[in-house]
N, C-alpha and C positions, 0 to 999 in steps of 0.2 A: 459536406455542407449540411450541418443539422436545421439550419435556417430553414432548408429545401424541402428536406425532408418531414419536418415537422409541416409545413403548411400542406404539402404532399397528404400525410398521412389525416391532417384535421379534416380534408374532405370527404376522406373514406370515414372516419368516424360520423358525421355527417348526415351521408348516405344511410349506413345499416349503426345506427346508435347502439343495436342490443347484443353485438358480437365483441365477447371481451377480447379478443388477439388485438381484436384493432384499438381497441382505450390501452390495453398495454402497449403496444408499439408506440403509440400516441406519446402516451405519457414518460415514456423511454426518451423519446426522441425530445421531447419538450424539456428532460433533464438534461439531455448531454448539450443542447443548446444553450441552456442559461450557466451551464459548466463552459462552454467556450467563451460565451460572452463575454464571464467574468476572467477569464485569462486575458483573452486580448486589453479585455481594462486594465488589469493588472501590469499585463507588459508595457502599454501604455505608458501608464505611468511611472513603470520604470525603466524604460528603455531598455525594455528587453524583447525577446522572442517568446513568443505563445508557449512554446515548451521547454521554457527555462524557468517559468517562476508557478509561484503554489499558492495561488487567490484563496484570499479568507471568505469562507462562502457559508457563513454564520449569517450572512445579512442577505445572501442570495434569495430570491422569492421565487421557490417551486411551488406554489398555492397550484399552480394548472396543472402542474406534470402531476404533484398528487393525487387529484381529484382525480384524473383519468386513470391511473394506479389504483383508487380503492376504489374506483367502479369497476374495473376488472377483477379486483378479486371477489368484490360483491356479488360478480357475476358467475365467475369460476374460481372456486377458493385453490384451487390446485395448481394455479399459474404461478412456478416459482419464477420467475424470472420478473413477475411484479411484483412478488415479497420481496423479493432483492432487489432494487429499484427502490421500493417506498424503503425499504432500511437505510439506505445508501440517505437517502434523502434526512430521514431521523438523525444520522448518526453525522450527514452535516452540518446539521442548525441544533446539533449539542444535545440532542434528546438519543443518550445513549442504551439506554434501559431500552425503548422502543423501537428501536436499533435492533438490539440482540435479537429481541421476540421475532423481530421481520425476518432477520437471518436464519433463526432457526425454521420458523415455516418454512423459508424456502431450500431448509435443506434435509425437510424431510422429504423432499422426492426424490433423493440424491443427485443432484444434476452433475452432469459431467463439465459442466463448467467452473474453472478456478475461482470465477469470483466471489460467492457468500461465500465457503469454505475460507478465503482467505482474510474477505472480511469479520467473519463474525471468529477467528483465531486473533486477529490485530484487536480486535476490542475486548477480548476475554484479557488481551496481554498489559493491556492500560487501563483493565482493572485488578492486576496483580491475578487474576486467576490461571496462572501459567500451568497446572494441570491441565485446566479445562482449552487451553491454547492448543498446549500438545496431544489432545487426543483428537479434537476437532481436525488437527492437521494429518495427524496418522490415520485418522477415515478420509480424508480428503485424497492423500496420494495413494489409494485404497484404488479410490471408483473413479479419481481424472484417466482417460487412456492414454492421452498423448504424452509425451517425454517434455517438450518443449510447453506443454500445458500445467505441468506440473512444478515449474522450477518454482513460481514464487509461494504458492502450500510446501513446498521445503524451506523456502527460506524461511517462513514463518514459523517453521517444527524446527527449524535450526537456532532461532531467535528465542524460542520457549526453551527450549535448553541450556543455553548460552544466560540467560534471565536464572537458571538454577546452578549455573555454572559447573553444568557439566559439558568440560570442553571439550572432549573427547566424542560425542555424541552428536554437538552441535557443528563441530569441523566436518563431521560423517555429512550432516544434511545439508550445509551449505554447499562441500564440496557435490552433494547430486545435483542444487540449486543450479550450480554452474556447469555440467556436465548435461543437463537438462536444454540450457538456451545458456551458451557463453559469453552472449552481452547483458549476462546479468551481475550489473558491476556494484552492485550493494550486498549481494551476499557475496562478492569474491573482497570487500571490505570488510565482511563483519569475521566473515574465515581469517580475516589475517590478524585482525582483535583479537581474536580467539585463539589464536595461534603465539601471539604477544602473552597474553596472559597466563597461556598455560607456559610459557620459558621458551619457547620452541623460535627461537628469532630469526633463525634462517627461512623458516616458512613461512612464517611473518614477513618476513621482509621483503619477499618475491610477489607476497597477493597486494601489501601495501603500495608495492612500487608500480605494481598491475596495475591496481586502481586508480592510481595518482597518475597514468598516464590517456586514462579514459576517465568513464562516468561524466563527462560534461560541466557544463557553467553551474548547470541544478545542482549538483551536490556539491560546492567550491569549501565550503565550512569542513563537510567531511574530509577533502581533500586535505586541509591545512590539520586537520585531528590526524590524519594519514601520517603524513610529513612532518609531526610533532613524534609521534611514536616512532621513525625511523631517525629521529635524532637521538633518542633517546638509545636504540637500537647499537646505534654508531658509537653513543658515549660507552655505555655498555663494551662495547667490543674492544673498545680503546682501553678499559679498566677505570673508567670516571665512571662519575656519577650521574643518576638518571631522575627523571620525574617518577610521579606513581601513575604514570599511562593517563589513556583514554577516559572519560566516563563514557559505559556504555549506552548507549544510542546509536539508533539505525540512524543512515542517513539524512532521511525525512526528519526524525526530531533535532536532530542537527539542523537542519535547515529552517525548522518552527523557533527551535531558542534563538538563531542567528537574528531573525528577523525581529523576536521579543524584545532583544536588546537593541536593536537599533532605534524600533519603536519608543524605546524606555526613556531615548537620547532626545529623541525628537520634544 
């Protein structure tokens, strides 16, 4: 309950104003609140469940959770965990440049946490800078220790590979992605793309079919990209003819163009 928590921690800010833990906790807990808030709107209004759909949070107002973020680092510039936090926030309301910067301060203290690593590797990647994706990702599974902490910095060195189409490299890191934490059902999708594209349709065919019978309501588009390429798989085998595959996209952008167009209709 970030509701709980957030009023919880505004007291303690409060009390002792001049201790940054506490404006960072603050300010943490004030983002993941207006990050649920706008879920349940969302589901709302589409009669969904809180963890099926992906609110547009360009219009979201962290003005509070910010403030208390850059008075924490105003106070201790070495809290990554509030550079990563205010980035998160930049790089929601489209200020991606400001974004990076935050990411990268907070991973000069290398934190053993997946999260800047994997964000500031997603935003190198949607600005075409897929070198700078895959090294951020190859330091990242570097210094996480845990297995199951590391799946998605693979899927994201899997994704920079797969992006220069080397599929040999990018099947390498997805398949850790899923050996790592095996409900991770978007890189056991992007393995089977990758597996497609390079000819290999048998292996394809097993991650597709994987996929397609998990990942959830959330990815239903990618689902149907799945089950597009195993038709094609099928015509193939039969000696017909087939489409030119997938375009690549992770599931999430799959699921931002799904909603683009529906938007387009409305």
């Amino acid at each position: 309950d970030w509701k709980a928590a957030a009023d919880a921690m505004e007291k303690a800010v409060q009390e002792k104003d001049d201790e940054p833990m506490y404006h960072m906790v603050y300010g943490a807990y004030l983002y993941e609140k207006a990050i649920q808030t706008a879920k349940e709107d969302t589901a709302r209004r589409e009669n969904k469940k809180p963890e099926e759909v992906q609110p547009d949070l360009t219009n979201v107002n962290f003005e509070k959770a910010s403030q208390h973020l850059q008075q924490a680092v105003k106070l201790n510039s070495e809290l990554w965990r509030a550079h990563y936090y205010i980035g998160r926030i930049y790089r929601d309301t489209g200020k991606s440049k400001e974004a990076a910067d935050a990411f990268t301060k907070a991973l000069q203290a290398a934190p053993t946490d997946p999260g800047p690593w994997v964000a500031l590797g997603e935003l190198y990647r949607q600005w075409d800078y897929t070198d700078q994706a895959i090294s951020v990702a190859e330091q990242g599974v570097q210094v996480i220790p845990g297995a199951n902490e590391k799946s998605d910095i693979y899927y994201v060195l899997g994704m920079g590979y797969d992006d220069k189409g080397q599929y040999d490299k990018s099947i390498e890191a997805f398949g850790k992605a899923i050996e790592s934490r095996r409900d991770n059902h978007k890189a056991k999708f992007q393995r089977g793309q990758a597996y497609f594209r390079k000819g290999d349709h048998t292996n394809a065919k097993r991650d597709l079919e994987d996929f397609s019978k998990s990942g959830g309501t959330s990815v239903e588009f990618a689902k149907q990209q799945a089950s597009k390429m195993l038709m094609d798989i099928a015509a193939k085998s039969a000696g017909g003819g087939a489409g030119g595959g997938a375009e690549r996209m992770s599931p999430e952008e799959m699921v931002k163009k799904s909603k683009e167009g529906k938007d387009a209709k409305k």
